[in-house]
LUMBA-540853 format. One record per residue: x, y, z of N, C-alpha, C, O in turn. Coordinates in nm, 2 decimals, m for minus. Example, Ala and Ser with C-alpha at 12.3 -4.5 7.8 and 13.67 -1.06 7.14 Angstrom:
BEGIN
     n_x     n_y     n_z    ca_x    ca_y    ca_z     c_x     c_y     c_z     o_x     o_y     o_z
    1.32   m0.57    0.78    1.23   m0.45    0.78    1.32   m0.33    0.78    1.42   m0.33    0.85
    1.28   m0.22    0.71    1.37   m0.11    0.71    1.29    0.00    0.79    1.34    0.11    0.80
end
This chain:
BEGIN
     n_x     n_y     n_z    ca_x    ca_y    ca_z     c_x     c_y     c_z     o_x     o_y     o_z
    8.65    6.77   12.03    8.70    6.76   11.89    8.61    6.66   11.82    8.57    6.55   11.87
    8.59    6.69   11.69    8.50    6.59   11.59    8.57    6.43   11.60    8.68    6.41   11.64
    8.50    6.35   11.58    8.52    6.22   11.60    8.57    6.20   11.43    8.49    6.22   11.33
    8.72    6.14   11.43    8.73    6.09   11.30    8.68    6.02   11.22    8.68    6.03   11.09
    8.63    5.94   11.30    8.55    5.83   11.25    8.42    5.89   11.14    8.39    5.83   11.04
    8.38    5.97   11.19    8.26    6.03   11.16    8.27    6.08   11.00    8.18    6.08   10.91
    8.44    6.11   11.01    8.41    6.23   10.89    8.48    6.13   10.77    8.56    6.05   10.81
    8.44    6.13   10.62    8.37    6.06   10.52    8.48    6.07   10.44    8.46    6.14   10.34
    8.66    6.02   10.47    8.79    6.10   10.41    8.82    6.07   10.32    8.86    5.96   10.34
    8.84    6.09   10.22    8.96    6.06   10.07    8.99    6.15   10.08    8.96    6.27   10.11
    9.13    6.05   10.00    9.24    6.15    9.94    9.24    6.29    9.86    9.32    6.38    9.88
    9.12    6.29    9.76    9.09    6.37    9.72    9.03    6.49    9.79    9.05    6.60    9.75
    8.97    6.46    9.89    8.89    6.59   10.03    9.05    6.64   10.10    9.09    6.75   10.13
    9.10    6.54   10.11    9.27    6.60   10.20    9.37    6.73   10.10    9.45    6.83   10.13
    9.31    6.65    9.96    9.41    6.80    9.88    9.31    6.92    9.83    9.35    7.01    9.76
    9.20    6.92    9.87    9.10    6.96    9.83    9.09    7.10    9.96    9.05    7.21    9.93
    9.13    7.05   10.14    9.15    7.09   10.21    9.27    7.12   10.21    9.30    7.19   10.30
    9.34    7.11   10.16    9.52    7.12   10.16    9.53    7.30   10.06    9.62    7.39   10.08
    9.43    7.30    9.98    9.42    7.43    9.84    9.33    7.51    9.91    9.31    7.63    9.87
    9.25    7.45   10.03    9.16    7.56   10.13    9.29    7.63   10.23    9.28    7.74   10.27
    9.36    7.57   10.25    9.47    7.61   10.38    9.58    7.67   10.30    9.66    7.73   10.38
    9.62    7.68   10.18    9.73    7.72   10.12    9.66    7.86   10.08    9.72    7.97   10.09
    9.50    7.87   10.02    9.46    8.02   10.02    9.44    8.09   10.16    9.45    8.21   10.17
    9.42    8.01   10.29    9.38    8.10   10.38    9.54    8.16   10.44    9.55    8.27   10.50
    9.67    8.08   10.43    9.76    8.13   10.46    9.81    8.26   10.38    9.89    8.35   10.42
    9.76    8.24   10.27    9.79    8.35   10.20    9.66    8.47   10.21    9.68    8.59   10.23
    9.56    8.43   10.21    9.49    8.58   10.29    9.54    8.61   10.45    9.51    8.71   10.51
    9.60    8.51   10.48    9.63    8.58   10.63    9.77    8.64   10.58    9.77    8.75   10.64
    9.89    8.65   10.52    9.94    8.75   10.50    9.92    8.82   10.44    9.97    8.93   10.48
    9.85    8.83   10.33    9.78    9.02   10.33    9.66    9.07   10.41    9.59    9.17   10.37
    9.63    9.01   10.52    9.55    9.08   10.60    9.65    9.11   10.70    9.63    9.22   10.75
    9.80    9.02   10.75    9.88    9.09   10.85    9.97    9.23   10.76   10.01    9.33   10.81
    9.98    9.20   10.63   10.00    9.32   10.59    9.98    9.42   10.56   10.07    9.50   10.56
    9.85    9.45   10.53    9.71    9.50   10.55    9.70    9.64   10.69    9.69    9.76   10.68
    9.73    9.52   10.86    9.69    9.56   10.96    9.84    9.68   10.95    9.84    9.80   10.97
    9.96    9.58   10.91   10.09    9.65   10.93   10.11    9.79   10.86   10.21    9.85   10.89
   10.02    9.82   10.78   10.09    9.94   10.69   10.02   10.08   10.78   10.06   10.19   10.74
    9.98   10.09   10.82    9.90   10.21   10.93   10.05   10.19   11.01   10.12   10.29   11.01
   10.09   10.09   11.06   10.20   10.11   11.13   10.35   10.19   11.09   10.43   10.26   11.15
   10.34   10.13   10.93   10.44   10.14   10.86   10.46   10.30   10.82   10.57   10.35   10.83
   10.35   10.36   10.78   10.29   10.48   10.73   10.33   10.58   10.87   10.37   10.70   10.86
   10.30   10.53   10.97   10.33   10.61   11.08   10.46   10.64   11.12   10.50   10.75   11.17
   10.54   10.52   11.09   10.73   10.54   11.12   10.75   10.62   11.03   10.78   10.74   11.06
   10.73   10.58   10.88   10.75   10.68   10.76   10.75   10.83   10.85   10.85   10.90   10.88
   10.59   10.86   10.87   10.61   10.99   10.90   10.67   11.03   11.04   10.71   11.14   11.04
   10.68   10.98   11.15   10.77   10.99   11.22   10.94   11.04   11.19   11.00   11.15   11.21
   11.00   10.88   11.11   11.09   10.98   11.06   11.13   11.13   10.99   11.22   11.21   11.02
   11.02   11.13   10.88   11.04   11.24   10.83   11.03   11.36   10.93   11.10   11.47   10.91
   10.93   11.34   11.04   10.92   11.46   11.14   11.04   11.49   11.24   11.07   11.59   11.29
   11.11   11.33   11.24   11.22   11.35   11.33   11.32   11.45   11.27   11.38   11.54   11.33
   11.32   11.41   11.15   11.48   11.49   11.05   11.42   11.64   11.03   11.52   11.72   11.03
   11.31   11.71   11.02   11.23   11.81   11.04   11.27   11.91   11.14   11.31   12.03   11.13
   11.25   11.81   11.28   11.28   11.90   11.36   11.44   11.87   11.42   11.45   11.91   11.54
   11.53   11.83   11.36   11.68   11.82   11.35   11.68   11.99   11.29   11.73   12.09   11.34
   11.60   11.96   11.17   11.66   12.10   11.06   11.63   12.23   11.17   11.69   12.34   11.18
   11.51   12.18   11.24   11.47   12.34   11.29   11.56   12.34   11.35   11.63   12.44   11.33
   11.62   12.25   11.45   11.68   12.29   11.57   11.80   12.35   11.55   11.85   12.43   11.63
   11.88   12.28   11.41   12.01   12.34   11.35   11.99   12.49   11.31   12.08   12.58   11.33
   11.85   12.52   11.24   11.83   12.68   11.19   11.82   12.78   11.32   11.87   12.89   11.33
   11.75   12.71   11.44   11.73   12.82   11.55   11.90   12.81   11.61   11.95   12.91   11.67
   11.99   12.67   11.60   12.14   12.75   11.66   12.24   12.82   11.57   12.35   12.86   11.61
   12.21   12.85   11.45   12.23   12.91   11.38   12.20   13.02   11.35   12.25   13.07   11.25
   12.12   13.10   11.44   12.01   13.20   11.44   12.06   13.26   11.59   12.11   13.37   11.59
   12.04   13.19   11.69   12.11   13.23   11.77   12.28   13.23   11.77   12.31   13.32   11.85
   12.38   13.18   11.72   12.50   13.24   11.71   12.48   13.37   11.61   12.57   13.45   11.64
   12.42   13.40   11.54   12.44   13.53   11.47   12.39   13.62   11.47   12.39   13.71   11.39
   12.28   13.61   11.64   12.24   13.73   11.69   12.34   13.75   11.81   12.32   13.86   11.86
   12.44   13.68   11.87   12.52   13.64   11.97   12.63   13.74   11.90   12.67   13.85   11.95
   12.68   13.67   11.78   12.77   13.75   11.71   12.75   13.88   11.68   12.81   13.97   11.73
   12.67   13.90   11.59   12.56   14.06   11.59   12.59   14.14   11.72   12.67   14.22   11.72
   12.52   14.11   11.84   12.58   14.15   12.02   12.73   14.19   12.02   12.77   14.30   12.05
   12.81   14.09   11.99   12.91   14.14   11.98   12.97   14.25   11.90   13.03   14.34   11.95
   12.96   14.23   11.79   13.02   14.32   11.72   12.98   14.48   11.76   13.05   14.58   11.76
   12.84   14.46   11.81   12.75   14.58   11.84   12.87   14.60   11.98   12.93   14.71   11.98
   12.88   14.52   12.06   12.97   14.55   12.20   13.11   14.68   12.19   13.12   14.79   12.24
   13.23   14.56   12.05   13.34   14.64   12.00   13.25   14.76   11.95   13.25   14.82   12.06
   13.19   14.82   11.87   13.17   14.92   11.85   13.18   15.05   11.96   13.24   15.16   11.97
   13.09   14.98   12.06   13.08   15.04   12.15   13.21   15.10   12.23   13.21   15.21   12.29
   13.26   15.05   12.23   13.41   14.97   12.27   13.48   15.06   12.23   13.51   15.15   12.30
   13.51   15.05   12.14   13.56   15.16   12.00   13.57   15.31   12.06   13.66   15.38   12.10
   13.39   15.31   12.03   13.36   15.46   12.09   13.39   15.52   12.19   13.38   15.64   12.20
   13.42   15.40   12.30   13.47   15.46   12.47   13.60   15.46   12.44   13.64   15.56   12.49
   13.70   15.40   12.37   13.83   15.44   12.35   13.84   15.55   12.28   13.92   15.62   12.34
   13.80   15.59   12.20   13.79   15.71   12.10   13.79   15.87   12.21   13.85   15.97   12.21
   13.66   15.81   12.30   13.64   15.93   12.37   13.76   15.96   12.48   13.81   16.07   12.50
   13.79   15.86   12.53   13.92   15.82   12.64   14.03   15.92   12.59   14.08   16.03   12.63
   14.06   15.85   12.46   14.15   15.93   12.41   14.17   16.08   12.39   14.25   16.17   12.42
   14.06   16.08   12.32   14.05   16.28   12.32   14.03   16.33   12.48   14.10   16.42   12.51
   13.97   16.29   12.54   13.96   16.35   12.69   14.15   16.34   12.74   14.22   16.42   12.79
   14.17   16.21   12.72   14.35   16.18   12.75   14.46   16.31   12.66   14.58   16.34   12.68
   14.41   16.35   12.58   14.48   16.42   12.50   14.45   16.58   12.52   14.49   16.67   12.45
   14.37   16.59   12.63   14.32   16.71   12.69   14.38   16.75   12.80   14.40   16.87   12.83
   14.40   16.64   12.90   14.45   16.64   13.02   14.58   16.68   13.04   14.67   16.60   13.01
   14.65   16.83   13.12   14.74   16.84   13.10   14.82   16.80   13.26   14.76   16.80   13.37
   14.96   16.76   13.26   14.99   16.73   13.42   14.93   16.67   13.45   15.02   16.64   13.53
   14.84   16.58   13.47   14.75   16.49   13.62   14.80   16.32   13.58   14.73   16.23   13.55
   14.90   16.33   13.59   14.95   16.14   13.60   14.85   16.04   13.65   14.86   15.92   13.63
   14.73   16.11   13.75   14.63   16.03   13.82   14.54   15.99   13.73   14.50   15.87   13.71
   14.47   16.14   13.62   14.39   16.11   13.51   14.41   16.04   13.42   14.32   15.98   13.36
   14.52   16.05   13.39   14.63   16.00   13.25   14.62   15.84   13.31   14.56   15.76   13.24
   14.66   15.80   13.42   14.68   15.63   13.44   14.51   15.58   13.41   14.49   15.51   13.32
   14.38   15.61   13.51   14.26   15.61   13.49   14.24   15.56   13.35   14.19   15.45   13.32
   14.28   15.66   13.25   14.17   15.68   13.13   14.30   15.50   13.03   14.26   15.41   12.97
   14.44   15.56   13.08   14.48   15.46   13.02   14.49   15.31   13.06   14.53   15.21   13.00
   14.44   15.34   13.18   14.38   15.18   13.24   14.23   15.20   13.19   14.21   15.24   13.30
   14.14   15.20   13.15   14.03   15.21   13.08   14.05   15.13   12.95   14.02   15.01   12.93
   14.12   15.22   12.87   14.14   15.19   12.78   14.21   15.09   12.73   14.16   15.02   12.64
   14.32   15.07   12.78   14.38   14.93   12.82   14.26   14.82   12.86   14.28   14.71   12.81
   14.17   14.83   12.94   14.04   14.72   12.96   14.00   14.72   12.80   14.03   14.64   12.72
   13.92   14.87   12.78   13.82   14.78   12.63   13.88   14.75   12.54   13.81   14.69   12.45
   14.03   14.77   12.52   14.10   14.72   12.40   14.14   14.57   12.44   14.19   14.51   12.35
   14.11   14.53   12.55   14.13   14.38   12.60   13.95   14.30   12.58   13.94   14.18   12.54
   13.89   14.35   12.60   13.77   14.35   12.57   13.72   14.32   12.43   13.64   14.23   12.39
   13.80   14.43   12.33   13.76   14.40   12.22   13.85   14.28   12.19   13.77   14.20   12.14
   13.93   14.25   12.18   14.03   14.13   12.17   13.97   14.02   12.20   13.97   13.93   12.12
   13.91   13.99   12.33   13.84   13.87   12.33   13.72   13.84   12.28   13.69   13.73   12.24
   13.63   13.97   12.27   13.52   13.95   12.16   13.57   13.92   12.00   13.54   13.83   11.92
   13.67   14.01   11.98   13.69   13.90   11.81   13.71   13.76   11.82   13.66   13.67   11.74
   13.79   13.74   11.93   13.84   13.59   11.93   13.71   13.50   11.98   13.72   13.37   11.97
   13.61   13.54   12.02   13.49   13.46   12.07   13.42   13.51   11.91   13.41   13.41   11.85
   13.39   13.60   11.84   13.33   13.59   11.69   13.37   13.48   11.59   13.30   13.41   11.53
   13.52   13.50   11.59   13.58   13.38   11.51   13.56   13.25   11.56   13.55   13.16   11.48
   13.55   13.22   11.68   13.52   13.08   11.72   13.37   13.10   11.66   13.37   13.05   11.55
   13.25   13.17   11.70   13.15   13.15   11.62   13.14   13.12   11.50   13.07   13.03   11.45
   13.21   13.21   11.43   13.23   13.20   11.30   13.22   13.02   11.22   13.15   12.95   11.15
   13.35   13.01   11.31   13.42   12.86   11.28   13.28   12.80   11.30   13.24   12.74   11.20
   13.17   12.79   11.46   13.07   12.69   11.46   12.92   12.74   11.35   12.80   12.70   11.35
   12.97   12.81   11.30   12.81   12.88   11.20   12.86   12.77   11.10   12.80   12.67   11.08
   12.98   12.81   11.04   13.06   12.72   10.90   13.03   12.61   10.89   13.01   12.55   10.79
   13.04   12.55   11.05   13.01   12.39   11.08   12.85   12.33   11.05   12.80   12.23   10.99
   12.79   12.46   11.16   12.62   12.42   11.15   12.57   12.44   10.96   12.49   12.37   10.90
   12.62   12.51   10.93   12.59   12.57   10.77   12.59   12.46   10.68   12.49   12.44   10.60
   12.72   12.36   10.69   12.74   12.25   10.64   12.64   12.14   10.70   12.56   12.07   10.63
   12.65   12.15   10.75   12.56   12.02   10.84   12.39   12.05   10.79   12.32   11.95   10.76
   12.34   12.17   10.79   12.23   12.23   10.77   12.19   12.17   10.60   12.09   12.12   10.55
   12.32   12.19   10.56   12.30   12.18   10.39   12.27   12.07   10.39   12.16   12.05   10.34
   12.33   11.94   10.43   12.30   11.79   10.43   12.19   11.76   10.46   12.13   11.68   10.39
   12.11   11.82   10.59   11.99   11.78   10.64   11.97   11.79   10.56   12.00   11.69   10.49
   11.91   11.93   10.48   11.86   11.98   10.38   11.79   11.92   10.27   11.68   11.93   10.21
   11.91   11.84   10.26   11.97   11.75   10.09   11.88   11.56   10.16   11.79   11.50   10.11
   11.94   11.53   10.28   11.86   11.46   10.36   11.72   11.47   10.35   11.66   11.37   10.32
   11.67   11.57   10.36   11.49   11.59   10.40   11.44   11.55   10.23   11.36   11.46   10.20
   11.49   11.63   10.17   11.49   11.60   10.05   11.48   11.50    9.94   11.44   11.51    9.82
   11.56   11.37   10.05   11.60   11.26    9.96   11.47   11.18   10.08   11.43   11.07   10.04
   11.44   11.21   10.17   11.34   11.16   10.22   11.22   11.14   10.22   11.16   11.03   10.24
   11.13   11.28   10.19   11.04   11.31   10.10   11.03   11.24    9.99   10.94   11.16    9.99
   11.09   11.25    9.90   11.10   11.18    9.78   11.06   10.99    9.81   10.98   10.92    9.74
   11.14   10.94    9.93   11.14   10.79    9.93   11.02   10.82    9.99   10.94   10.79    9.90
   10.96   10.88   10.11   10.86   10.87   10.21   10.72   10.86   10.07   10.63   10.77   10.08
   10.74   10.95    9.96   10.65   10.95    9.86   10.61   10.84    9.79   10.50   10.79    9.78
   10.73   10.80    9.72   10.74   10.67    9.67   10.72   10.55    9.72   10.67   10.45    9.66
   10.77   10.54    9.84   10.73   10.44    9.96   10.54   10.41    9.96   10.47   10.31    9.93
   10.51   10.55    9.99   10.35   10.56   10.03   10.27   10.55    9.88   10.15   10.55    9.89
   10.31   10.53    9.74   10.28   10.51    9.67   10.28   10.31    9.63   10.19   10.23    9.60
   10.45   10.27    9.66   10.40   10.15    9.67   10.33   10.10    9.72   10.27   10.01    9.66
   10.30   10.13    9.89   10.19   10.08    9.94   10.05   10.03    9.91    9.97    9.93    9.91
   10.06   10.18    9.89    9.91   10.18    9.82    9.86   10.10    9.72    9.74   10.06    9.73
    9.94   10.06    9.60    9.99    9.98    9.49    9.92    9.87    9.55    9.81    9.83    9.53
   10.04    9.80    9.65   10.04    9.66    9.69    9.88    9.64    9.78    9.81    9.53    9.77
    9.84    9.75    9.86    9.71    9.71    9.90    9.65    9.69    9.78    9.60    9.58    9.77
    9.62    9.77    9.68    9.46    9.76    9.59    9.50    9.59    9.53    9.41    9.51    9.51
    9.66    9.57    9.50    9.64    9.44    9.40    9.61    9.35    9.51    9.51    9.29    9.48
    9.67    9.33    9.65    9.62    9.25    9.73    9.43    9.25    9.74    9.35    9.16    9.77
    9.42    9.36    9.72    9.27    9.35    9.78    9.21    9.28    9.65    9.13    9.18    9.68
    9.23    9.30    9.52    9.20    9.22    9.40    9.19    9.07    9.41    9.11    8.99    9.38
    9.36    9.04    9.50    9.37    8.92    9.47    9.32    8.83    9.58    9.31    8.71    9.57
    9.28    8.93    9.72    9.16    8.85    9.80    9.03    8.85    9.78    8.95    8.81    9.87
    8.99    8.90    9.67    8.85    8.87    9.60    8.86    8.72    9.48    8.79    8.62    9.49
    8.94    8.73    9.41    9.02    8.60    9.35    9.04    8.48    9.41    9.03    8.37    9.36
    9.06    8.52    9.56    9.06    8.39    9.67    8.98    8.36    9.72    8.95    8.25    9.75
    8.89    8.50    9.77    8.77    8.43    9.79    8.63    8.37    9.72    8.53    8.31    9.77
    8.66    8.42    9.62    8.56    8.31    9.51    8.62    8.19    9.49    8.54    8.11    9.44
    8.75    8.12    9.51    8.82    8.04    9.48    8.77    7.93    9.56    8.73    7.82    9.52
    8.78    7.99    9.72    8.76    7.95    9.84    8.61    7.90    9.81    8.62    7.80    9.74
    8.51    7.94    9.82    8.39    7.91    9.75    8.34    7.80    9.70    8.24    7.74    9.73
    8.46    7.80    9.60    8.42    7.65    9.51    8.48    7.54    9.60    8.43    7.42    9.60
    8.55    7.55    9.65    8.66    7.44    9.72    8.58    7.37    9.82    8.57    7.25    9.84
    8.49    7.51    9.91    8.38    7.49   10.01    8.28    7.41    9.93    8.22    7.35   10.02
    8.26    7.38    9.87    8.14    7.35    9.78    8.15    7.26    9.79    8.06    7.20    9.84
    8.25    7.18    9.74    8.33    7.05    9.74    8.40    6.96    9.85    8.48    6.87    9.83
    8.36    7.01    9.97    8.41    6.98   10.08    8.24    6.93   10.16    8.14    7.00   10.14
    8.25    6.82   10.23    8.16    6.85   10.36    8.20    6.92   10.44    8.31    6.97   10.46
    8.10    6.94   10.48    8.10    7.05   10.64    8.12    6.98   10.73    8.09    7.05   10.83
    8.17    6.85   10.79    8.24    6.80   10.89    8.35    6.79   10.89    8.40    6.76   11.00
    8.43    6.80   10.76    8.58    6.80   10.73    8.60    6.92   10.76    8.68    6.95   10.85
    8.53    7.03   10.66    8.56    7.18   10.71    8.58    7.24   10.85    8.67    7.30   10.90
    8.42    7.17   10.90    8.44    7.26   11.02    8.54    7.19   11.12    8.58    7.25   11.22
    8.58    7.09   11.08    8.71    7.02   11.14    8.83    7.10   11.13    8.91    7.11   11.23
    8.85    7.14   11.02    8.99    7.22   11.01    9.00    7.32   11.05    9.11    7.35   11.09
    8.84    7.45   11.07    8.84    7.55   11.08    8.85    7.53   11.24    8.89    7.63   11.29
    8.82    7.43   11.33    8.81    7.42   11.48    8.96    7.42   11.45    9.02    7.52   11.48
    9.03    7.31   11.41    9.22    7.34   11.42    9.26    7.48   11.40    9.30    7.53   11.51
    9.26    7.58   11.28    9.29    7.68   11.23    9.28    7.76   11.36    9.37    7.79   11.43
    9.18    7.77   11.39    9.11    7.85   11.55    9.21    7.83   11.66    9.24    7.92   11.73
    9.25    7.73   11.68    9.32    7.68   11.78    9.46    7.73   11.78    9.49    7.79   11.88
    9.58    7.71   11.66    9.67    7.70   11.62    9.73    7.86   11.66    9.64    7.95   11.68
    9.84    7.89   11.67    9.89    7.99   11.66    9.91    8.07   11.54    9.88    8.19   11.54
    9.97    8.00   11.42   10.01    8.06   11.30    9.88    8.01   11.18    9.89    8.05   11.06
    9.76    7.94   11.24    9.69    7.92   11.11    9.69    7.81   11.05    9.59    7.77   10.97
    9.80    7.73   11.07    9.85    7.62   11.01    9.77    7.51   11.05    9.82    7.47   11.15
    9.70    7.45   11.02    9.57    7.33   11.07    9.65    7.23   10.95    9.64    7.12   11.00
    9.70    7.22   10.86    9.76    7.12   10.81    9.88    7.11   10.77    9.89    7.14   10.65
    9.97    7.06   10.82   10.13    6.99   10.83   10.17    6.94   10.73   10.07    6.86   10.72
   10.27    6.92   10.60   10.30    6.87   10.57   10.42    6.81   10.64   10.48    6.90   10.70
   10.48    6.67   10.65   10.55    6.62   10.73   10.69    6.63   10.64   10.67    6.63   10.52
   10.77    6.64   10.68   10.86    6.61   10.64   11.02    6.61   10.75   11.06    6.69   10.83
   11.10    6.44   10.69   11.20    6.37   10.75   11.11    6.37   10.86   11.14    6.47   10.94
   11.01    6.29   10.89   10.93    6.26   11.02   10.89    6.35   11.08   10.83    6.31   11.17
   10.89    6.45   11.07   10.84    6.56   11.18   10.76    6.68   11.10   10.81    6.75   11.01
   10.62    6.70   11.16   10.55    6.80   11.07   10.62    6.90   11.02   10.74    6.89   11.04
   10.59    6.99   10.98   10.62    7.12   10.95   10.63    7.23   11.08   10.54    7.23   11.16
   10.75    7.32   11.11   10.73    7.41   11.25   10.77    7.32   11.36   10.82    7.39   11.44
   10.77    7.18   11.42   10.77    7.07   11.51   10.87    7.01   11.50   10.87    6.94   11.40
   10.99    7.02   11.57   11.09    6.93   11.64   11.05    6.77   11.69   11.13    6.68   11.74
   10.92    6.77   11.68   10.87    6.61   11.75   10.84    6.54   11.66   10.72    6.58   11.64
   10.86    6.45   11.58   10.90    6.34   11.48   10.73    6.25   11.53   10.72    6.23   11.65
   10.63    6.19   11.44   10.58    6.14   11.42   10.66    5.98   11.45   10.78    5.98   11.47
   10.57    5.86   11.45   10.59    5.76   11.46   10.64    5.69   11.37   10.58    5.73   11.27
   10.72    5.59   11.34   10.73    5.53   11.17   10.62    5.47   11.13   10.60    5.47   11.01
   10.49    5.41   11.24   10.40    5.34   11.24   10.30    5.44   11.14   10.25    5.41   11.04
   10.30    5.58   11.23   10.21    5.68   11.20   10.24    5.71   11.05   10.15    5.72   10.96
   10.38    5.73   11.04   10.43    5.81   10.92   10.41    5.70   10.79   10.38    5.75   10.69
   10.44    5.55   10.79   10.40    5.47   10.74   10.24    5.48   10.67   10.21    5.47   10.55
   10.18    5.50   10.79   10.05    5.52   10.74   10.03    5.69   10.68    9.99    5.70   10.57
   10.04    5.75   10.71   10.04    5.85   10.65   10.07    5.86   10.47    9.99    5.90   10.38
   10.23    5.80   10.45   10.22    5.78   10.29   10.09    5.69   10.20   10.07    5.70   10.08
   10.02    5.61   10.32    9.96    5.51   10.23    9.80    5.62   10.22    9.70    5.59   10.16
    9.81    5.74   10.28    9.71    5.80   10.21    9.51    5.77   10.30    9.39    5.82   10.30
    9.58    5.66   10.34    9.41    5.59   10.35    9.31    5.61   10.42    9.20    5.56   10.40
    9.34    5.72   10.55    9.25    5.79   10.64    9.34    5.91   10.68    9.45    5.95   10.66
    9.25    5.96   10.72    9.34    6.15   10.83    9.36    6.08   10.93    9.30    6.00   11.00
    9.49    6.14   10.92    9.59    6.12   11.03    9.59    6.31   11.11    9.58    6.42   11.06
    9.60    6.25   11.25    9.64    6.37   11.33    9.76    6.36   11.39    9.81    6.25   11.42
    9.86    6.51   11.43    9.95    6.48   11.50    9.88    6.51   11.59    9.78    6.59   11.60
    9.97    6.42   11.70    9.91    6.40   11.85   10.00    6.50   11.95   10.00    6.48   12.07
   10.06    6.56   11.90   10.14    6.67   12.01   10.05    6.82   11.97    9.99    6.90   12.05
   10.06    6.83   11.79   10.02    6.94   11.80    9.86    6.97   11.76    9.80    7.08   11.75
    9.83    6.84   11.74    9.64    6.82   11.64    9.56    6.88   11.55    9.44    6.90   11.54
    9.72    6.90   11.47    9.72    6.91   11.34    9.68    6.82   11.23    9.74    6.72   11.25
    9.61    6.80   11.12    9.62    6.74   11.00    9.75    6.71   10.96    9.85    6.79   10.97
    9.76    6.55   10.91    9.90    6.58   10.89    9.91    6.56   10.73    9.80    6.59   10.68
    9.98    6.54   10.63    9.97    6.58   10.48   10.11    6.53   10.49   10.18    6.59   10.58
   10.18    6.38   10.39   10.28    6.36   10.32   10.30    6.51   10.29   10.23    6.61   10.30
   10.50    6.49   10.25   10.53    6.66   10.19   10.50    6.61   10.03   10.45    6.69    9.94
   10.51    6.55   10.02   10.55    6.49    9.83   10.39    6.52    9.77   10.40    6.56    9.65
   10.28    6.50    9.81   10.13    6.50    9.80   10.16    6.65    9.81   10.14    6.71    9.71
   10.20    6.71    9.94   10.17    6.84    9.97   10.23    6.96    9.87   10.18    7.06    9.83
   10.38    6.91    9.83   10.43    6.98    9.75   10.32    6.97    9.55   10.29    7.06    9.47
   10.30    6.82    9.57   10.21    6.85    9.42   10.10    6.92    9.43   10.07    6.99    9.34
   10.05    6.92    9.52    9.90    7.05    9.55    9.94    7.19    9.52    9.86    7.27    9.47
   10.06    7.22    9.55   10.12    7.37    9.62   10.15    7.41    9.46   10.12    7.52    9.42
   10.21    7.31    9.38   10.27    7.34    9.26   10.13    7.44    9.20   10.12    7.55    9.15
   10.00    7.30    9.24    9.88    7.33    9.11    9.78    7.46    9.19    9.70    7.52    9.12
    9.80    7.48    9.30    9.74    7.60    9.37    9.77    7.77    9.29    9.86    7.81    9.23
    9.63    7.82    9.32    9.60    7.96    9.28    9.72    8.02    9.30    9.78    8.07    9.21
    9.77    8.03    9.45    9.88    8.13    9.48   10.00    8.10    9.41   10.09    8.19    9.43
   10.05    8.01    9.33   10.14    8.04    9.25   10.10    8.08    9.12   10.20    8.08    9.05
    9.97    8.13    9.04    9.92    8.15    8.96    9.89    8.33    8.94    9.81    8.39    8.86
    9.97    8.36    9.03    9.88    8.52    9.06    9.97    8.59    8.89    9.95    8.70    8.85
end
């Protein structure tokens, strides 16, 4: 790590680095938003595909009960026609009690036959009525999905181009700030930044304890810290550390509230 000593600090280089870290946190959320929307774009259409193939799946059992039902009806017909014939052959037969019981136990079957085929149509019936309804909602569903999936994929698009605008805006910004900075201070923060998990190379403290950190600074530390007069590091996490009251007047006069 750079030797403090080395690097040449005022107050003025700390808020000067303070408006370098308040733009890179904000290009690092529109670059995680950036990476996020290929993701976002993909659930989009996932969903839409899922409710898709809901609909098909509702139209093919809806397709199949009314070729099922169709079978049937085609069955009674049939049905029909073997009783019809039963009968005139029954109505021919003269004397034979043996033939006569035969045709009227036959017939007695497909008229029991046809009885449970209507009663299995109407239960169809009843689950077509059901799927029909349910069908119509998908329908009305897909519909109202399309539409957001549209609108959705249009704001996107929106919020990338102004973001990409306003990371051209930052980074000319950035630029000047570099300009105005040594390169021992920089490359100081940019070795923190690198390190850090969230980006954050400079802390504002506040009620004793940086920013993100449960571990409270020193009074000695924090003492000195208000008085401004060298960089201070936190020693848990080796961070920069930044009064909040300093930090908060920077944040006020920073680009990112200016968009």
């Amino acid at each position: 790590m750079t030797n403090l000593d080395k690097i040449n600090y005022t107050v003025e280089k700390l808020k000067l680095l303070y408006h370098v870290q308040l733009i890179d946190t904000r290009i690092d959320e529109i670059i995680k938003f950036r990476n996020n929307v290929p993701i976002e774009l993909k659930n989009l259409d996932k969903e839409l595909q899922n409710t898709k193939d809901d609909l098909k799946n509702i139209k093919n059992n809806i397709l199949s009960i009314k070729n099922d039902i169709e079978n049937k009806n085609n069955n009674i017909k049939k049905y029909e026609i073997i009783i019809k014939n039963y009968t005139y052959k029954k109505n021919e037969i003269n004397n034979n009690n043996k033939e006569l019981y035969l045709f009227d136990k036959e017939i007695d079957y497909k008229k029991l036959e046809i009885k449970l085929l209507t009663k299995k149509i109407k239960e169809l019936n009843d689950n077509l009525k059901i799927l029909n309804n349910i069908l119509e909602k998908k329908e009305s569903l897909l519909n109202k999905k399309k539409k957001h999936i549209s609108f959705k994929k249009k704001e996107l698009k929106n919020i990338l181009l102004e973001n990409y605008k306003e990371e051209k805006k930052l980074d000319k910004k950035m630029l000047i700030f570099y300009k105005k900075l040594d390169k021992k201070i920089l490359n100081f923060y940019k070795k923190i930044r690198k390190r850090v998990k969230n980006g954050i190379a400079i802390a504002p403290v506040k009620r004793g304890a940086p920013l993100g950190s449960y571990l409270s600074i020193t009074p000695q530390k924090y003492y000195e810290l208000i008085q401004r007069n060298k960089l201070l590091i936190d020693e848990h996490s080796g961070r920069i550390l930044i009064d909040s009251e300093l930090a908060e007047e920077e944040r006020k006069k920073s680009i990112i509230n200016k968009k």
